[in-house]
C-alpha positions in Angstrom: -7.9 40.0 11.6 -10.8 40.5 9.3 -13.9 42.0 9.9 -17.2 40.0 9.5 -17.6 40.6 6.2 -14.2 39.8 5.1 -14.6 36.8 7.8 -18.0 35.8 6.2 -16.5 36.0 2.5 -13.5 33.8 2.8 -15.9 31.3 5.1 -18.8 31.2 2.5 -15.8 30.7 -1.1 -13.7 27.7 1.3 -17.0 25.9 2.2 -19.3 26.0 -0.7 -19.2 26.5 -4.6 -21.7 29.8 -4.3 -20.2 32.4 -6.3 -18.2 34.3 -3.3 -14.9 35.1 -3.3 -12.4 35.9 -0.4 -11.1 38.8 0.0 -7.3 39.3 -0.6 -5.2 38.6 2.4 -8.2 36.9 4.2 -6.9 33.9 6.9 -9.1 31.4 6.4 -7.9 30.3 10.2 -9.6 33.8 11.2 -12.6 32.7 9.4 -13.1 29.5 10.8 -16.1 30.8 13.4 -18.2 31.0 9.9 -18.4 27.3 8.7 -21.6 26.6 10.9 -22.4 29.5 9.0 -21.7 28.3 5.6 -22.9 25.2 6.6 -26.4 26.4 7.4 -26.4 27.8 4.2 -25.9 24.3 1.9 -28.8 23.0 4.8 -30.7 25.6 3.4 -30.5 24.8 0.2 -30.6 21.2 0.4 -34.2 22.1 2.8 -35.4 24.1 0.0 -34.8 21.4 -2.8 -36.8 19.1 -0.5 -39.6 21.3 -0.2 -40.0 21.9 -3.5 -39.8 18.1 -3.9 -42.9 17.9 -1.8 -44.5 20.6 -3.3 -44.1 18.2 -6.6 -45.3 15.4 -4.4 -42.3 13.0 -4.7 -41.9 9.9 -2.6 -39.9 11.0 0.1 -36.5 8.8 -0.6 -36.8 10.9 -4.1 -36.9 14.2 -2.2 -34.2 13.1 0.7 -31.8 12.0 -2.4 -32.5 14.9 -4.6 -32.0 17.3 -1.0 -28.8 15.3 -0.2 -27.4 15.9 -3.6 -27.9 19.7 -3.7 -26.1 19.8 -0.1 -23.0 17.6 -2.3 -23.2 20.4 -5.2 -23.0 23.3 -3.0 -20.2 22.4 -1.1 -18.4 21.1 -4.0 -18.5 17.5 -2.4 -15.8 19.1 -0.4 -16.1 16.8 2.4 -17.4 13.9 0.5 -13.8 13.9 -1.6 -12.4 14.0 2.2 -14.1 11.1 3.6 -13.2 9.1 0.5 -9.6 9.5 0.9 -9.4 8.9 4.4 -11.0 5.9 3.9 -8.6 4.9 1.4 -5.4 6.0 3.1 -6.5 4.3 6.6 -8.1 1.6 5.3 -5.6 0.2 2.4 -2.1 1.3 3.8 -0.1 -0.3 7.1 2.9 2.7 7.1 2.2 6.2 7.4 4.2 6.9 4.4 2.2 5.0 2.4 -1.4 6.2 3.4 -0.6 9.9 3.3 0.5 8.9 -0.1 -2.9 7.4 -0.8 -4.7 10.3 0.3 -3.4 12.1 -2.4 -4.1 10.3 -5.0 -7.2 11.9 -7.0 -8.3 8.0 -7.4 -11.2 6.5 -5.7 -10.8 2.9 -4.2 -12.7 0.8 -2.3 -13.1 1.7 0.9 -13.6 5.2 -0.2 -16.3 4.1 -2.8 -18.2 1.8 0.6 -17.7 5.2 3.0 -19.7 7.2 0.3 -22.0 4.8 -0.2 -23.0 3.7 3.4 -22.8 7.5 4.1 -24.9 9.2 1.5 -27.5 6.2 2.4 -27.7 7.1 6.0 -28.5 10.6 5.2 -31.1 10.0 2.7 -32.5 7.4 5.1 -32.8 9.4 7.9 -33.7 12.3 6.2 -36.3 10.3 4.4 -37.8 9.1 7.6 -38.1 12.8 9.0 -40.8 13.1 6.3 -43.9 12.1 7.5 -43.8 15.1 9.8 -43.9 16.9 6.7 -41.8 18.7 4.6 -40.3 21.3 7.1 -38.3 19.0 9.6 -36.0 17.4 6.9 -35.2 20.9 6.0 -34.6 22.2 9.1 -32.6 18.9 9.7 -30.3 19.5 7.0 -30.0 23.2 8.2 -29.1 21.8 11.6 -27.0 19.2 10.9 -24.4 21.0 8.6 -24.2 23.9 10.8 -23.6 21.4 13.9 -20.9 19.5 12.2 -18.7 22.3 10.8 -19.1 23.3 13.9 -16.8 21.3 15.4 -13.9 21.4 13.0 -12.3 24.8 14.1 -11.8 22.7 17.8 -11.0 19.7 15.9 -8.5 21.5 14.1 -7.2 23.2 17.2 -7.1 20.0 19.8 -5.2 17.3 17.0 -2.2 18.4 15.2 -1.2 18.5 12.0 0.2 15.8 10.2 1.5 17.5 7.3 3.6 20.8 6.8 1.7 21.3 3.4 -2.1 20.7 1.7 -5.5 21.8 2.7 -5.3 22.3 6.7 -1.8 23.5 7.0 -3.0 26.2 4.3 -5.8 27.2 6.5 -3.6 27.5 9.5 -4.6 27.4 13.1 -7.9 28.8 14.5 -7.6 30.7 17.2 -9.1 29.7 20.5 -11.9 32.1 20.3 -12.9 31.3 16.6 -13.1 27.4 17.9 -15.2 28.4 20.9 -17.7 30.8 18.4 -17.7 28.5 16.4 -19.0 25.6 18.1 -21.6 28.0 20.0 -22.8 29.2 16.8 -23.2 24.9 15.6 -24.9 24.3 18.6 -27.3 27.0 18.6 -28.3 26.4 15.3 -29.0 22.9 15.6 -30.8 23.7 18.9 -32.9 25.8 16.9 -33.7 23.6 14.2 -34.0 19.9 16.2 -34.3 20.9 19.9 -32.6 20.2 22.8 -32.8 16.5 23.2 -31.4 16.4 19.6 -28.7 18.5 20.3 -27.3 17.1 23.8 -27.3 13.2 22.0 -25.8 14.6 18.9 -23.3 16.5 20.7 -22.2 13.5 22.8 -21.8 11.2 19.5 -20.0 13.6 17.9 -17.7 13.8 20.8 -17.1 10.4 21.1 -16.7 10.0 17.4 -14.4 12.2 16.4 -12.0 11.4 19.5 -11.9 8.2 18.0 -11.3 9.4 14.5 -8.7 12.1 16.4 -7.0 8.7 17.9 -7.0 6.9 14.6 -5.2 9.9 12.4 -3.2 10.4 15.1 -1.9 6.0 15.3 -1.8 6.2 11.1 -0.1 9.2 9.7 0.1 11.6 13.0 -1.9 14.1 13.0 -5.5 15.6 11.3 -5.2 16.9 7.6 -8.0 18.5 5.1 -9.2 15.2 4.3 -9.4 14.4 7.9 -11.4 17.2 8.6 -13.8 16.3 6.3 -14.1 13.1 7.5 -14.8 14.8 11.4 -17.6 16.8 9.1 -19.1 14.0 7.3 -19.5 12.0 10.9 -21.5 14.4 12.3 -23.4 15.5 9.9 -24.4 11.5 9.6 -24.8 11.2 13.5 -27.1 14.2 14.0 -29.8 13.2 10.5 -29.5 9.9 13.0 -30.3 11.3 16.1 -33.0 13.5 14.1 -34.5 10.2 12.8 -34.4 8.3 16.4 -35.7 10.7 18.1 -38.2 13.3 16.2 
């Protein structure tokens, strides 16, 4: 077990491109309590490129899209690449065999192209829409929203198996049952923070419901959750709380 600054470290290098590296003989499974973390950190700087947006006075779809793509570039479209090849594998393959094998091909195809399209729209749209309030909700949105939905992957991770003995998750291991419980205490107090209760109690019932269907469905097509799974569970609800931000503040 590492301390919180080795914990911190190897959190901060797996989740984002920011010039961190982890600490030899860090287990990223023992770090898994800091993605909220990390993922408060690319809301804060996708928050700070909006304000500076409206400081310049951009239309607000310019500012949500320019915020959006500093969140991408900090993570290292980590979860974007996810999503993509989830969408591919379950989408364009009828054997397991054959999606898991689509999942690892570096190649984009269509469905992955339409999931990062109809996803990066909803966040800029809703983001876009928390802009009339002024400049400080979208940012405290995007804070909110990234923390909330990494979250939930150490659970995620823990409750679904995995369906592969190598790549991304299997690497990271297991969290242990207290890193998923801090974890997700540490996503929800953020995002209370940042959006309020009545933001937080709808987002967390979406995401539930969401990614025990998407739990379900990777379970039916190749057997279990892998990396690109898990970024699929963190693009969800990172879309489904911006939404509940946007319906509701």
């Amino acid at each position: 077990m590492g301390g919180i600054t080795t914990d911190l470290r190897a959190g901060l290098a797996f989740c984002t491109r920011l010039p961190v590296s982890a600490p030899d003989g860090a287990r990223l499974a023992d770090a898994a309590w800091t993605f909220p973390v990390a993922g408060a950190v690319a809301g804060l700087i996708g928050g700070a490129v909006f304000a500076g947006c409206a400081i310049l006075d951009l239309p607000a779809l310019v500012s949500a899209t320019l915020a959006v793509a500093a969140t991408a570039l900090a993570t290292g479209c980590l979860h974007e690449d996810g999503l993509a090849d989830t969408a591919d594998g379950f989408g364009g393959a009828r054997s397991a065999e054959r999606a898991v094998e689509i999942m690892r091909d570096s190649r984009i195809g269509t469905y992955g192209v339409v999931a990062l399209i109809v996803t990066f729209l909803l966040r800029i749209g809703a983001l876009a829409s928390l802009a009339s309030a002024g400049a400080a909700l979208p940012a405290l949105a995007l804070i909110g929203a990234h923390a909330g939905a990494r979250g939930a992957l150490p659970l995620f991770m823990r409750l679904v198996p995995r369906a592969r003995d190598d790549g991304l998750s299997a690497g990271a291991g297991k969290p242990t049952e207290a890193a998923a419980v801090k974890a997700a205490a540490i996503g929800l107090v953020v995002a209370l923070l940042c959006l309020g209760l009545g933001v937080t109690l709808v987002s967390a019932l979406l995401m539930a419901s969401a990614l025990t269907l998407l739990a379900r469905m990777a379970m039916k097509k190749i057997g279990g959750q892998t990396g690109d799974v898990l970024g699929t569970a963190e693009q969800t609800g990172e879309v489904l709380i911006l939404l509940a931000a946007a319906a509701i503040l």
